[in-house]
N, C-alpha and C positions, 0 to 999 in steps of 0.2 A: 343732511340729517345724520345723526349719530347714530349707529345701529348698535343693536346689544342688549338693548332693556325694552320689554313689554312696554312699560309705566313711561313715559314721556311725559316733559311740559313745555313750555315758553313762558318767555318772560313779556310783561310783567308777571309776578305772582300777585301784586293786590294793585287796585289803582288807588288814588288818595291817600297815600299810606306812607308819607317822611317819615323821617331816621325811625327806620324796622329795628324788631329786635326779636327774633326768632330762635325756639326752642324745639326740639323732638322728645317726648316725653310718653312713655305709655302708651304709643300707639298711633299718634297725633302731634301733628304741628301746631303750636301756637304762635302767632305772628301778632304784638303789640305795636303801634303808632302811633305816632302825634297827632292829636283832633284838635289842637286850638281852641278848646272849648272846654266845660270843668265838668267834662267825663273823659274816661278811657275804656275802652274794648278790646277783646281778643277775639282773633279770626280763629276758627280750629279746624283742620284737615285731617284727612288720614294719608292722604297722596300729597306732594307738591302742585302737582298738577289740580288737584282740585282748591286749592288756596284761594284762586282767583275770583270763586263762586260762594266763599264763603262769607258767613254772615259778620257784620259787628257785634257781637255782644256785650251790651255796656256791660261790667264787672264793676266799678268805684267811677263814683261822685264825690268830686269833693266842695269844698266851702271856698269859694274860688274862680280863678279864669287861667286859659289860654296855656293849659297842659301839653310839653314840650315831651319831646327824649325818653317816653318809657320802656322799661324795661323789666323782667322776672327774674330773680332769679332762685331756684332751690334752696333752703339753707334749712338744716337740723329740719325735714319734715314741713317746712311752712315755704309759700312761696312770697318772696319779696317785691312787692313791687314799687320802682325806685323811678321818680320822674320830678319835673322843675315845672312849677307856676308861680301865678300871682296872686296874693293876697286878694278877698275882696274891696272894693271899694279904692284899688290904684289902678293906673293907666296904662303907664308906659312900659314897653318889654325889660327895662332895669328894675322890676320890682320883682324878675325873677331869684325864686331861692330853690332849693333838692329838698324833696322832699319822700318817705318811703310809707308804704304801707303795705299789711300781711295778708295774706289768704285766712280763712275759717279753716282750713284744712290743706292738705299735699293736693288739691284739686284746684289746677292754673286758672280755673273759670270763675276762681274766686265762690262766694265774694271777699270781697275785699275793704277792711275797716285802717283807717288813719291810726300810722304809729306813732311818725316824730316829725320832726323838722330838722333838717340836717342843716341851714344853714350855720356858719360862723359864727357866732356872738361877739368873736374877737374882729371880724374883719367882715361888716357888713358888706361887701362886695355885690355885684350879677351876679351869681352863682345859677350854673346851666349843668343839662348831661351828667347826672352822675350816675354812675355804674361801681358795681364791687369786684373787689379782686383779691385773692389769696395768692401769699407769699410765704413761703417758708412756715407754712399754718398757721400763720397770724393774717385775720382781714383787714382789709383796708376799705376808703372809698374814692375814686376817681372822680373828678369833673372838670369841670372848664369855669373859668374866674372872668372878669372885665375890671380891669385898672386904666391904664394908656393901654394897653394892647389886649386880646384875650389868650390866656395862656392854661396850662394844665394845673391840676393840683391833686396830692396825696394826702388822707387821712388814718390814721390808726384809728378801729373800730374794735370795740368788745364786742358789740354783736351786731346785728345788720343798721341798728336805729338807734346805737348809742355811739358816738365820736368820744373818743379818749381824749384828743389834743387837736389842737387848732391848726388848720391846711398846713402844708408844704410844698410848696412850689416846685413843679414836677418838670416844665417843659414850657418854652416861648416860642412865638413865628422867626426865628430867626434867619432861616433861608429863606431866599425869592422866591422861591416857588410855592411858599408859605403864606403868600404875602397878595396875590392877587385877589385886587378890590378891598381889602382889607387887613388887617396882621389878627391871622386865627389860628392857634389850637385848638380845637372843640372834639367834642363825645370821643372819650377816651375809653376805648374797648380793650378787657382781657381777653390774651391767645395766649395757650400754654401748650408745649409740643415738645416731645424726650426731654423734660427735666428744666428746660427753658421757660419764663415769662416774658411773654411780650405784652407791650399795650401798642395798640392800632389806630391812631385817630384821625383826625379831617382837619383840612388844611384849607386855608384860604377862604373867602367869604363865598357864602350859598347861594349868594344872588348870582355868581358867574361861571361858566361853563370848565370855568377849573380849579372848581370842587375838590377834591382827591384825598389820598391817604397818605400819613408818614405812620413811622416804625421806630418806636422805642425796644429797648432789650434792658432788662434788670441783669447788669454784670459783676455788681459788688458784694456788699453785707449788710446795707444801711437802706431800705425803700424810701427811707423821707427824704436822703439828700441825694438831689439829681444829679450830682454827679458819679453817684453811684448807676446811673442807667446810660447806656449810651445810646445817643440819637443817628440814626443811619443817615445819609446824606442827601439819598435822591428818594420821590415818592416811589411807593409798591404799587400803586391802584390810580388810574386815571382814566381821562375824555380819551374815548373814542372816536375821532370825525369818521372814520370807515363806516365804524358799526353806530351812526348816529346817537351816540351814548355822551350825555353832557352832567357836568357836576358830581360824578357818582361817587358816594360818601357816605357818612352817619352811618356807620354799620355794626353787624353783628357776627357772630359764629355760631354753627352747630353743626353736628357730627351727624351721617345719615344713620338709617332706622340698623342699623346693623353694627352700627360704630368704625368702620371701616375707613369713611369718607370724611373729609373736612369740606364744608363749606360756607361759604360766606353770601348773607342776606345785606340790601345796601338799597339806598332809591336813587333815584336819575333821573334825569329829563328827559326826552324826546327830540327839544330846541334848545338851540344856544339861551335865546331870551327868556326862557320859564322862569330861571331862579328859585327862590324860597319858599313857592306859595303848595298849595295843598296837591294841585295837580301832579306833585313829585310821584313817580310810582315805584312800588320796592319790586327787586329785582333778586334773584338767586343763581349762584355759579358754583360748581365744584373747584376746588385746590388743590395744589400739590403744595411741595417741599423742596427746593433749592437743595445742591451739595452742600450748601453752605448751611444750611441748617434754616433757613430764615422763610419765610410763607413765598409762595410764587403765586400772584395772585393773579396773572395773567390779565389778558384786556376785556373788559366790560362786553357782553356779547350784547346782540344784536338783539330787539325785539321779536317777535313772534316766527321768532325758528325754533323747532324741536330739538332737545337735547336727553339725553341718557336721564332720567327720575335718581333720584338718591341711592345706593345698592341697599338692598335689604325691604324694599318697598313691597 
């Protein structure tokens, strides 16, 4: 056990809860998930540790099935909420498109009314996971595509729910380690730290216990052409067999109640054989910072041991 803080938790912080996306905001954590179903909920805490016992509160319904990847985010006063489903009346998981919608107010519990539709017009693709991200003060939006492989993509954005111009191809599976059980880049997360943009995303297919992350860096002038970003070599975040920690992926960032801390929200399995299904449970770690500048995300801890609560709790 870690000593030093009153406020302790363990992991998990939610059960049932795939690709998390967690916020500190006012007091309170909110923690969004994927329900497979055409609602979405936020859990809300005041402690980490009480995460676990928190309620779902549906916030948005929408016209629709089998809601993927959501996410909040702040933007001018309204909060965003940015997530991938299906139309009604189709079947198969390639009917997914991104889709966003706004809060009534700066209040995360919504509710929450339908803005846009973010898919393509140019390129009806799967379009999965999109997330927003600011660059040099201009937005953009992040996701994940399905052609022959599933790969990243960049949009210039005027404001959360209007796209300027059509994807840009951000990033492919092209390491091995990219590549087990399937060739996936998916849910591409912004991390921004001393002046640096990173994007963080998940590697590999969710059905198998080596889930993980890779590490984009924005190093040039140009956000739409990928060669302005360079790709790190070997994953930051992976399986643990120690700490029986498998798949661990889809994640988010947020900063503790004091600003001080970086951490990162993610879900995992338990067993090799879970995969993709609901039983994933999100999980929370603190981070450091490399000499080198770059996130150290250290290894996926273990279940229900106590650690140090967020500073500032």
């Amino acid at each position: 056990m870690l000593q030093g803080c009153a406020d302790e938790y363990t992991n998990p912080i939610a059960l049932s809860a795939p690709d998390p996306w967690m916020q500190y905001y006012n007091g309170y954590y909110y923690l969004v998930a994927t329900t497979w179903t055409n609602e979405l909920g936020i859990r809300k805490a005041s402690k980490l540790s009480d995460m676990v016992n928190a309620e779902n509160t549906i916030v948005y319904t929408f016209d629709g099935h089998t809601a993927w990847a959501p996410e909040i985010h702040l933007i001018d006063g309204r909060w965003y909420l940015f997530y991938s489903a299906c139309a009604p009346d189709t079947e198969d998981y390639e009917c997914h498109r991104n889709h966003v919608a706004q809060s009534a107010s700066d209040d995360p519990m919504g509710p929450y009314t339908f803005m846009a539709d973010l898919d393509d017009p140019n390129d009806q693709a799967f379009e999965l996971d999109p997330s927003y991200i600011i660059i040099n003060g201009s937005q953009y939006l992040l996701g994940s595509y399905i052609v022959d492989t599933q790969n990243l993509y960049i949009r210039p954005m005027a404001n959360p729910y209007t796209p300027t111009a059509s994807k840009s191809f951000l990033s492919a599976p092209t390491y091995d380690w990219e590549q087990d059980g399937w060739t996936v880049n998916e849910a591409p997360e912004p991390l921004y730290h001393d002046g640096r943009v990173f994007v963080v995303y998940s590697a590999s297919h969710c059905s198998t216990p080596d889930y993980k992350l890779g590490l984009l860096e924005f190093t040039g002038t140009d956000p739409l052409d990928s060669t302005h970003w360079t790709k790190y070599p070997e994953p930051i975040f992976q399986r643990s067999d120690e700490n029986h920690v498998y798949g661990p992926g889809h994640n988010g960032f947020f900063k503790s109640p004091d600003g001080t801390e970086d951490w990162i929200v993610y879900h995992a399995n338990e067993e090799e054989t879970q995969g993709c299904e609901m039983e994933r449970t999100a999980r929370a770690q603190k981070f450091t910072w490399g000499s080198d500048g770059l996130p150290a995300l250290g290894v996926p801890e273990a279940i229900d041991v106590s650690y140090d609560g967020p500073s500032g709790e």
